[in-house]
N, C-alpha and C positions, 0 to 999 in steps of 0.2 A: 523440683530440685534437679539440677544439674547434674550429672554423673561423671566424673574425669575417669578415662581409663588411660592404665599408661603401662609399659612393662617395663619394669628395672629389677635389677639384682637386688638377691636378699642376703642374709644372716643374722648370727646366733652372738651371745656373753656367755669355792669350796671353802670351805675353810677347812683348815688344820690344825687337831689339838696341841697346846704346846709340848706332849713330851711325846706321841708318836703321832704318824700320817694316818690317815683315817683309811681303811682299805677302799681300793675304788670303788665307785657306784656306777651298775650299766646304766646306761642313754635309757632313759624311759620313752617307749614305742607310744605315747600319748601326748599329745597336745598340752602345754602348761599356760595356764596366766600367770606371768612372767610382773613380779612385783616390780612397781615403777621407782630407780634409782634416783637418776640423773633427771627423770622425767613425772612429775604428779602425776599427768594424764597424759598417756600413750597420746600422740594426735599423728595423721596419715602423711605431714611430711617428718616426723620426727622416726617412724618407721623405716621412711623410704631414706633417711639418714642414716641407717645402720651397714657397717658395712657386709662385706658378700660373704657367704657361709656357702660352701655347697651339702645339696642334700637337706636344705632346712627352708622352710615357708613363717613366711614373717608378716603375722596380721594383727589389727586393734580392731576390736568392737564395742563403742561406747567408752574410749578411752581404757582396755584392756587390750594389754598384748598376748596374742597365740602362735606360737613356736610349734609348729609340727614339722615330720620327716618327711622323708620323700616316699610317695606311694608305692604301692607293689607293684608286680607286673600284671595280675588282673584286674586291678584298679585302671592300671591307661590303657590295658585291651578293651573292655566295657567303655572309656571313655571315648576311644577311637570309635565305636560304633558309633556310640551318640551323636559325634561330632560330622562323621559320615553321613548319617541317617538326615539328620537335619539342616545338615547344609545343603545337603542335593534339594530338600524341601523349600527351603527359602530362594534358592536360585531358581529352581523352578515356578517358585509364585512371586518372585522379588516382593519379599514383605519382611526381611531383615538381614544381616550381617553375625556371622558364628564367628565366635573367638575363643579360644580354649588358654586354660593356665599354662607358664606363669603372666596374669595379666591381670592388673590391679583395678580394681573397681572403689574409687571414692566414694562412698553414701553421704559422706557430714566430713566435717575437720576430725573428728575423732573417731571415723570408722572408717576402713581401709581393708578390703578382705581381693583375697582371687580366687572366686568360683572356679571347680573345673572346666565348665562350660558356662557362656555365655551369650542371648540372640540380644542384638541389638535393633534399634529402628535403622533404617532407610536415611539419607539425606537427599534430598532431590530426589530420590528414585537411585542411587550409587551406595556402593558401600564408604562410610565415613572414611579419611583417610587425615583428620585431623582432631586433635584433643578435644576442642572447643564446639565439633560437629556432636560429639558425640551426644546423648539421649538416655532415659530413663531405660533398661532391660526390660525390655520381652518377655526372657523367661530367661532363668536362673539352674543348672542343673548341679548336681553335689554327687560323685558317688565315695558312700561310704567305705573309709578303711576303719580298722582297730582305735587307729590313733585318733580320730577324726570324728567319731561318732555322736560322741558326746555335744561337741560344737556345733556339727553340721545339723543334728535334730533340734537344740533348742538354743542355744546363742544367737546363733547367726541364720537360724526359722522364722525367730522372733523381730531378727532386723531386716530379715527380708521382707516378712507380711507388712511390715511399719513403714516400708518403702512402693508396696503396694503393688510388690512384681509376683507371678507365679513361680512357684519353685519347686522342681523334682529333686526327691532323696533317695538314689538308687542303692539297695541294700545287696548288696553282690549273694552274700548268705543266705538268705532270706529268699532269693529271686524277684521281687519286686519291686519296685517304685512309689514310692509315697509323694502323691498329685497334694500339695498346699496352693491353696488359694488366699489373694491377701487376708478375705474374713472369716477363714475356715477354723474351727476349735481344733479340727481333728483332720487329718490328711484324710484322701481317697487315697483307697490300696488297690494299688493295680498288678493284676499277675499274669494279665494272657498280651497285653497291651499298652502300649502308653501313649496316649493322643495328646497334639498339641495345635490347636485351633485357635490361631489368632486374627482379633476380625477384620472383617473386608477381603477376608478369603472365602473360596466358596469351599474348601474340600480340606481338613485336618490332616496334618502330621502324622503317620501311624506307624509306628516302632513294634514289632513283635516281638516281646522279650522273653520265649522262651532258646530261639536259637541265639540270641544274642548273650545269654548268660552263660548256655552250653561250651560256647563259643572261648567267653572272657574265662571260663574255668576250667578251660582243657580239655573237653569230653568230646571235640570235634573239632 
């Protein structure tokens, strides 16, 4: 299956009783499935139909929409790492192309999600520079916020193993990395390291995540 990635702007869509206003409600800090209106089933140009929200991420999985906020600041320092760490890895083995969010990943007509992280394949040996070059992920990276968790461990775990790519779930809290494999029941947990060996290389990825969490959390 073909993978379109593309980056376009996102956004976001009460009632009132009739004899007084209802007191406000805060923004809920969590991801919603967002009931289809105007639309039965969410599909990824009907998504990318919506117009710009700032501060709001606009995804369908399996024809479900997910509305989340815009991450913290430890959230894109951990992800700067990642993004760091494994580009210098690819450039130096030329064995893929890193893309980080906002950058939309088509899986099906009805699944439309944006990894924080993204490695892609090669085209000739060059990074892709066009829609239609583009290739099945590599690996797939997520780190979790509050709002996010829920989705990133099993909605979108579940459509990533279905897609057949590897996918890390970096738990900033926790300090670890949960390594999914497409046929895995259960992540590997990773706490001193997180490898990433894709083949036809001779020598893996290796990310040490204890100063990098140090790092994403303020402690250095």
């Amino acid at each position: 299956m073909r993978c379109n990635v593309s980056v376009t702007p996102l956004a976001d869509r009460g009632d009132m009783l009739s004899h007084a206003p209802l007191p406000p409600v805060a923004e809920a800090e969590h991801p919603m499935v967002m009931p289809a209106i105007d639309v039965p089933r969410w599909t990824a140009e009907a998504v990318r139909a919506l117009p710009e929200e700032p501060g709001k991420r606009f995804e369908c999985v399996d024809g479900e929409l997910l509305v989340s906020p815009s991450p913290r600041l430890p959230h894109q320092s951990a992800l700067g790492a990642f993004l760091i760490a494994l580009s210098t890895y690819t450039r130096a083995h030329a064995c893929g192309a890193v893309f980080m969010a906002p950058t939309d990943l088509e899986l099906d007509p009805y699944t439309l999600v944006q990894p924080d992280l993204l490695v892609l394949p090669l085209v000739n040996g060059r990074r892709p520079v066009e829609w239609h070059e583009l290739g099945r992920p590599l690996l797939l990276v997520e780190v979790l916020s509050p709002s996010t968790a829920r989705f990133d461990r099993v909605v979108k775990r579940a459509r990533y193993q279905r897609e057949g790519v590897e996918y890390w779930i970096v738990d900033l809290e926790a300090r670890l990395v949960e390594r999914w494999t497409p046929n895995a029941d259960r992540p590997e947990i990773l706490t001193d390291e997180a490898r990433w060996h894709p083949a036809d290389v001779s020598e893996p990825c290796v990310i040490p995540l204890a100063p990098l969490f140090a790092e994403a959390l303020g402690e250095r």
